[in-house]
ZAMI-252714 format. One record per residue (C-alpha): z, y, x; residue in three letters. Coordinates in steps of 0.001 Angstrom, whole numbers, plus 500000, padded with zeros to 6 digits. Layout:
BEGIN
R       Z       Y       X    r
R       Z       Y       X  ALA
...
//
This chain:
BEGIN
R       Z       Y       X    r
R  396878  610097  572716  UNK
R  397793  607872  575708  UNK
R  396738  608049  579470  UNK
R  397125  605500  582626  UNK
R  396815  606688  585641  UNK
R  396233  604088  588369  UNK
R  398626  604452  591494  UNK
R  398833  601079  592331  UNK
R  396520  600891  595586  UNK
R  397259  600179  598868  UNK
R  395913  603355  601024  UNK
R  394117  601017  603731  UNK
R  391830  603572  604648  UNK
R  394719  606311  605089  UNK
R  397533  604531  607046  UNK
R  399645  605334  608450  UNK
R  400173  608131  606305  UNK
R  400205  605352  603264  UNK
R  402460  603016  605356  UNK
R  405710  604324  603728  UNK
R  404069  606778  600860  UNK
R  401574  605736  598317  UNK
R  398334  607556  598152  UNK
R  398701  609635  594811  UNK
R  402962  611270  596509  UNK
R  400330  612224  599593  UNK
R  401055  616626  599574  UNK
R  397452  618228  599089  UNK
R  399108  621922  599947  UNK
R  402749  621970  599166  UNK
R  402116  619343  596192  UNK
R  401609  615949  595537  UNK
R  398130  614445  594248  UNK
R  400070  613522  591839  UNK
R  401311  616639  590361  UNK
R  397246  618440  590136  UNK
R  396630  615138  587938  UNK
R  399177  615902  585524  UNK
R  398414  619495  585524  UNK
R  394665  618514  584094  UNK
R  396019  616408  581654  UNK
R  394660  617595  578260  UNK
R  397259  618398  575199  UNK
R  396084  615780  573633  UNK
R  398000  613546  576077  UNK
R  401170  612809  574679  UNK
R  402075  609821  576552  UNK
R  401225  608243  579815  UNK
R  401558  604846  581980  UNK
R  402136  605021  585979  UNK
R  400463  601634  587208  UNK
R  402929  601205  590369  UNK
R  403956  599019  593243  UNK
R  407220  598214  592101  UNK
R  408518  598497  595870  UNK
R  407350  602571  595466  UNK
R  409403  603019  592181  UNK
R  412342  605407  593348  UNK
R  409650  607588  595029  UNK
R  407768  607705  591997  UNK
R  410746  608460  589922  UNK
R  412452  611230  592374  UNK
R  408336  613195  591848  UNK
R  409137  613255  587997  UNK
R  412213  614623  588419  UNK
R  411364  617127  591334  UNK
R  408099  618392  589395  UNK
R  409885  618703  586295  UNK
R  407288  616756  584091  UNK
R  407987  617199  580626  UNK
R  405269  614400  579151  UNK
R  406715  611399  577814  UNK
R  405957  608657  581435  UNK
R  406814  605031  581351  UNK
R  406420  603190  584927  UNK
R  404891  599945  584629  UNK
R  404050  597409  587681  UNK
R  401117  595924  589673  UNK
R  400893  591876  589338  UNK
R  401019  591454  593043  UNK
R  398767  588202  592876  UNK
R  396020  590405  590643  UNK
R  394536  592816  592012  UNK
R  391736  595383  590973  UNK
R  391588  598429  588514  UNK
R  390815  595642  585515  UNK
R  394096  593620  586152  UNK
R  396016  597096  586920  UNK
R  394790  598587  583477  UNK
R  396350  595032  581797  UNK
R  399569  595891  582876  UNK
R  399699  598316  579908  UNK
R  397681  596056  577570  UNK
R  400832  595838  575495  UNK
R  400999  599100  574887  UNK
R  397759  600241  574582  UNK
R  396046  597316  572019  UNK
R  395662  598981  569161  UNK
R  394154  602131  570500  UNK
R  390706  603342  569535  UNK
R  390910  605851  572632  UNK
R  392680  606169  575789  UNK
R  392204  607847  578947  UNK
R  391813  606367  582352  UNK
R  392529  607960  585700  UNK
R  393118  607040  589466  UNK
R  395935  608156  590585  UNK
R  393903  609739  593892  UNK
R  391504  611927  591911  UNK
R  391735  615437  591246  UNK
R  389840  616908  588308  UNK
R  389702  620042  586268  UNK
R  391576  619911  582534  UNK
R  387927  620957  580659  UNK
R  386165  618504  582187  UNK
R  389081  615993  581138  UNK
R  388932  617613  577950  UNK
R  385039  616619  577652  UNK
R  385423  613091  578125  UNK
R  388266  612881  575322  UNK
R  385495  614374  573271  UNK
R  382207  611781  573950  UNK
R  381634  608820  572374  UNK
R  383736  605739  573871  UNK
R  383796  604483  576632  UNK
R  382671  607259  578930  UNK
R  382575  608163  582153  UNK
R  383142  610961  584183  UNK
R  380114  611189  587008  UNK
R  379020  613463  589640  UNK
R  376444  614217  592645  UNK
R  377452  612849  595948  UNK
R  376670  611587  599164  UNK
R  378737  608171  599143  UNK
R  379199  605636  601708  UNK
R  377054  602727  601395  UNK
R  379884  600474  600314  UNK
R  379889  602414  597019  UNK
R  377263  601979  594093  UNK
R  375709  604131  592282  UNK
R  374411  604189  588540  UNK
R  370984  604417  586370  UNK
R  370842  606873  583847  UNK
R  369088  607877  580376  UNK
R  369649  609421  576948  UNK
R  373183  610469  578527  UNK
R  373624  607068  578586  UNK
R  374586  604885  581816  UNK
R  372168  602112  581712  UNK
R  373190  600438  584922  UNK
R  375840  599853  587575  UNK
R  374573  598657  590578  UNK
R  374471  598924  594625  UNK
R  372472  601850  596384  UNK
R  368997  601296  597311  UNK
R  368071  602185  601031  UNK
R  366353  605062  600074  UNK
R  369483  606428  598617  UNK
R  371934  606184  600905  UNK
R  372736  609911  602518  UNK
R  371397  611620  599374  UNK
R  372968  612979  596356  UNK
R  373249  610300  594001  UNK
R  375465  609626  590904  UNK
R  378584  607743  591133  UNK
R  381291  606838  589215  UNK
R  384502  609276  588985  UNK
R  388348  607751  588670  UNK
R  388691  609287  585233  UNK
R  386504  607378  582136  UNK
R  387876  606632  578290  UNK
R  388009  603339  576766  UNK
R  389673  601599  573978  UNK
R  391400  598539  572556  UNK
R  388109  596052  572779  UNK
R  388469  596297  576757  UNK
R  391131  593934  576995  UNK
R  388948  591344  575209  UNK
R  386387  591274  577601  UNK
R  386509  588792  580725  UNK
R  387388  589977  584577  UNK
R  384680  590195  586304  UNK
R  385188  589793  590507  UNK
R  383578  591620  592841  UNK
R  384929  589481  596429  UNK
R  389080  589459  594981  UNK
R  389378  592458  593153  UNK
R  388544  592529  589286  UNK
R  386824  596064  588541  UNK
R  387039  598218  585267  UNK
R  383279  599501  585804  UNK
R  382721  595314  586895  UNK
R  383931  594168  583368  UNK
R  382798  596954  581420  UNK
R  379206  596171  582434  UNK
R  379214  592663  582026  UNK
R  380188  593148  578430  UNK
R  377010  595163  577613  UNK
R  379041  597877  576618  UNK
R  376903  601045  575522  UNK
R  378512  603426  578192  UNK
R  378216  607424  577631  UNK
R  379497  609998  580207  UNK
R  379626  613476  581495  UNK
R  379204  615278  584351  UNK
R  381564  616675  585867  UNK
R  381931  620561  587555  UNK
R  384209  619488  589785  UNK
R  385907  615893  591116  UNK
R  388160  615777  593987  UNK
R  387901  612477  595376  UNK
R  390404  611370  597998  UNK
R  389972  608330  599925  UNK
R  390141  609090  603345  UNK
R  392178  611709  605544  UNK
R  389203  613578  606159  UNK
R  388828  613903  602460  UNK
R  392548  614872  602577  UNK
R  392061  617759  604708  UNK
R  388943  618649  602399  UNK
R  391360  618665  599470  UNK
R  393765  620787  601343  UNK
R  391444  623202  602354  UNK
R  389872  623380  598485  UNK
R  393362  623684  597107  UNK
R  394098  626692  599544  UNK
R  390987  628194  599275  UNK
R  389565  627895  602896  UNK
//
């Protein structure tokens, strides 16, 4: 089975520390985000597709050597005039067209292997979703029948409450690269297009999700990795 992980993002919110290092080589302890994602990687992974900035290539190449990471990787690039998780996920269309599964992970997320393993097991496409108080820039989701029935922006009773959102790590399969881009401003968004194709969405909760997109999250990861 085949896995992308996204690493293809700029880091805006985390310069300078993402001025010369992209987000995923960032250390969380002594070790990359980078390496924790390929530690949850479930057997069933046999191969998987680094979505890059091709100007970050030799730093993503000296990581596979340094950690030692036995999987079979190919590093593929970012279309630097198309941007968004849809158009990054294309870059492997050639390679993953005739697939009735993959998985699909940002390459600033840190999960647990079982709950990786859960996904594999649903219905596709699902998502991996859990409890959080997001920033009002983020949406949220309706749910029912273990179903996600919507994707859509918080309500103003929501905001600062625990409320479903989407994880980096979801399945999908071949049809995805049949449906249309959909923009949100100039990005094109995997959740965006999955949506808009009426697609009958599953997904799991998760028991844990690491989600780094900020320093202070950074330090949070640190201090969950070391046990503080």
């Amino acid at each position: 089975m085949k896995a992308v992980i996204l690493c293809a993002g700029e880091g805006e919110r985390m310069k300078p520390a993402t001025s010369n290092t992209p987000k995923p080589l960032l250390l969380v302890g002594d070790k990359p985000i980078l390496f924790y994602i390929f530690n949850s990687l479930p057997s069933d992974i046999t191969e998987v597709f680094l979505i890059i900035q091709e100007k970050y290539e030799s730093l993503f190449k000296e990581f596979l050597q340094e950690f030692e990471i036995k999987i079979e990787v190919s590093i593929l690039f970012q279309n630097k005039e198309k941007w968004g998780t849809c158009h990054a996920l294309n870059v492997a269309k050639d390679y993953l067209k005739d697939e009735d599964i993959f998985l699909v992970l940002n390459g600033d997320d840190i999960f647990l292997k079982e709950d990786l393993e859960k996904i594999l097991k649903s219905k596709v496409p699902t998502y991996g979703i859990s409890y959080k108080k997001i920033s009002p820039r983020y949406r949220t989701c309706d749910t029912k029948d273990n179903k996600i029935i919507s994707f859509r922006e918080q309500k103003e009773e929501e905001k600062g409450k625990m409320i479903p959102c989407f994880s980096g790590a979801l399945t999908l399969n071949k049809d995805f690269f049949s449906f249309c881009p959909v923009y949100i401003n100039s990005e094109a968004g995997i959740p965006d297009t999955l949506f808009s194709a009426k697609q009958d969405v599953s997904f799991v909760l998760l028991k844990e999700w690491i989600q780094i997109n900020t320093n202070e999250d950074l330090i949070l990861a640190q201090n969950k990795i070391n046990g503080v």
